[in-house]
N, C-alpha and C positions, 0 to 999 in steps of 0.2 A: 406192244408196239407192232404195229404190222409193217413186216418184212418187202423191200422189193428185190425183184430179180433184174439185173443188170447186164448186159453184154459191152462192159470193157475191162479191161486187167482190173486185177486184184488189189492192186497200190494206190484204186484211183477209189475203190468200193466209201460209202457215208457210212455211219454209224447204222444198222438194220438191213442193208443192202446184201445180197445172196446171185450166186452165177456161175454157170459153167464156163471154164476156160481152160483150154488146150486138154479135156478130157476130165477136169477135175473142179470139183466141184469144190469152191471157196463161198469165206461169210466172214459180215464183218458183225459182230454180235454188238446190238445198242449200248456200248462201252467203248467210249472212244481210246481206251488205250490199246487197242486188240485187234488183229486179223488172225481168222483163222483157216484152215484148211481142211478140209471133210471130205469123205471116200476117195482116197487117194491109192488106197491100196495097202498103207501104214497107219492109213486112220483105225479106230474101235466103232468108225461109224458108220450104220447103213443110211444112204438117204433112198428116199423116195419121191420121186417126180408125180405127183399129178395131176389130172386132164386138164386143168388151169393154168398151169405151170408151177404153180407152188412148189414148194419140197417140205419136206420131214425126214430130217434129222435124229435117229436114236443110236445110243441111250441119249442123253441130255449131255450138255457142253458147258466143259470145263478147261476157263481155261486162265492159266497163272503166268501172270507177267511181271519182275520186280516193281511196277506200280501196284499190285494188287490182284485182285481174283474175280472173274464173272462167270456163273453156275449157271444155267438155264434152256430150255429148250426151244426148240423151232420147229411148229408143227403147223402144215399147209401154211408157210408163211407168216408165221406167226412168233415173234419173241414175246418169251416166257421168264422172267426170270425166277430162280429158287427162290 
């Protein structure tokens, strides 16, 4: 699925949508149970912004919510999943 980058809060993000906000960098990975949050400084995540605006996301995103688990990466805007 290709990813868009968005500029409003993070609670309003669709299911693939990606954005900087207040310095950190949120996603909502194409799994509608899940928002996540990336390079925050507690994240395991580097991103990387670029010249298109894209990002990439490493390692890969994982993430567990009591509905379930969605694996996958986001690279130059792009969902992957495992």
């Amino acid at each position: 699925m290709t990813g868009c980058r968005v500029d409003v809060e993070p609670h309003l993000y669709e299911p693939g949508d990606y954005g900087l906000w207040e310095g950190l960098w949120f996603c909502r990975p194409p799994w509608k149970h899940s928002h996540g949050c990336l390079g925050n400084g507690t994240s395991h995540h580097k991103v990387t912004e670029h010249e298109d605006g894209t990002i990439t996301a490493s390692p890969s995103i994982l993430i567990q919510t009591s509905v379930g688990t969605w694996h996958g990466y986001l690279e130059r805007g792009i969902w992957r999943e495992c």
